[in-house]
N, C-alpha and C positions, 0 to 999 in steps of 0.2 A: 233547409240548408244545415250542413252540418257543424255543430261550433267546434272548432281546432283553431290549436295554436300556430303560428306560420313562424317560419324561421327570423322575422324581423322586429317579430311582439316582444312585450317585457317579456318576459320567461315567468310561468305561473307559479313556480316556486317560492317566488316574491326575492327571491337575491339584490333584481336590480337591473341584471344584465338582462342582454338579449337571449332568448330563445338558444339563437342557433350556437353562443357561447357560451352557454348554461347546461341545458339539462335535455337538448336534441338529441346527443349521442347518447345517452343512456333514460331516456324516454319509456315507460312502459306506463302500461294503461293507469288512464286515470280513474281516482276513487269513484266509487259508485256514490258518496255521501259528499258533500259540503264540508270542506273544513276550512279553518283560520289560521293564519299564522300570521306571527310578530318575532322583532328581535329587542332583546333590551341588555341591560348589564349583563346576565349573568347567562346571555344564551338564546336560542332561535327556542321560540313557544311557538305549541300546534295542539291544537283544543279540536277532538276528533266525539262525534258521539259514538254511544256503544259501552260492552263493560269496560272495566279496570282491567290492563294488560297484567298476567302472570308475568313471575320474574325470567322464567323463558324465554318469554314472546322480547321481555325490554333486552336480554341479552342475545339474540339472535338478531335483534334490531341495529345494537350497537356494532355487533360485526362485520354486519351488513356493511354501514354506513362506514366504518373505518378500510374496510376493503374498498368502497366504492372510492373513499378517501386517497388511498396507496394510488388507484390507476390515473388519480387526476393529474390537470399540469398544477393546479396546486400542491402539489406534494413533492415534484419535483423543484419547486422553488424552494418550499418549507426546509428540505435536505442542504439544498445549495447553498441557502441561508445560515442555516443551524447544526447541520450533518446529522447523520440517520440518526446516530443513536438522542438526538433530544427534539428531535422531529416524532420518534416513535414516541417519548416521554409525553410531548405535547400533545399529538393524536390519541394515548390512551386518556387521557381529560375530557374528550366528547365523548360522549353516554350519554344513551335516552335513560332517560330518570320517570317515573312516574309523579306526576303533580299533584298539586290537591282538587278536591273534588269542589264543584261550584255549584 
């Protein structure tokens, strides 16, 4: 049998939420590797094996993520809240950062 996530599981992500409120719509395949994640003070941690990402790879990562950011309904509150211009201030503060080595 095959192991997938169903629309009513926690979401693998580790958010919290359900699946189908999480990360169903923009779902693509999952890693071929094991990885870990946590949140703590200063941010969501993901401890992946493999080499050390180029500074490339963490800034094409970061755009990613900030783009996939803009299409969210979170970002339409972030706005409504805050208004664009320090909703953009506050979304440029997420960046993948490389961590230290363990």
């Amino acid at each position: 049998m095959k192991n997938t996530t169903r629309r009513n599981d926690p979401c693998p992500c580790g958010s919290g939420q359900k699946y189908k409120k999480c990360c169903l719509t923009t779902a693509s395949p999952q890693p071929s590797v094991d990885t870990y994640a946590w949140m703590d003070r200063d941010g969501l941690h993901l401890v992946a094996p493999g080499s050390p990402l180029t500074q490339e790879e963490l800034e094409r990562m970061t755009q990613a993520y900030q783009k996939r950011m803009r299409a969210s309904a979170m970002w339409k509150d972030m706005v409504q809240a805050y208004g664009k211009e320090k909703a953009e201030e506050l979304l440029k503060q997420c960046q993948v950062k490389p961590g230290e080595r363990r």
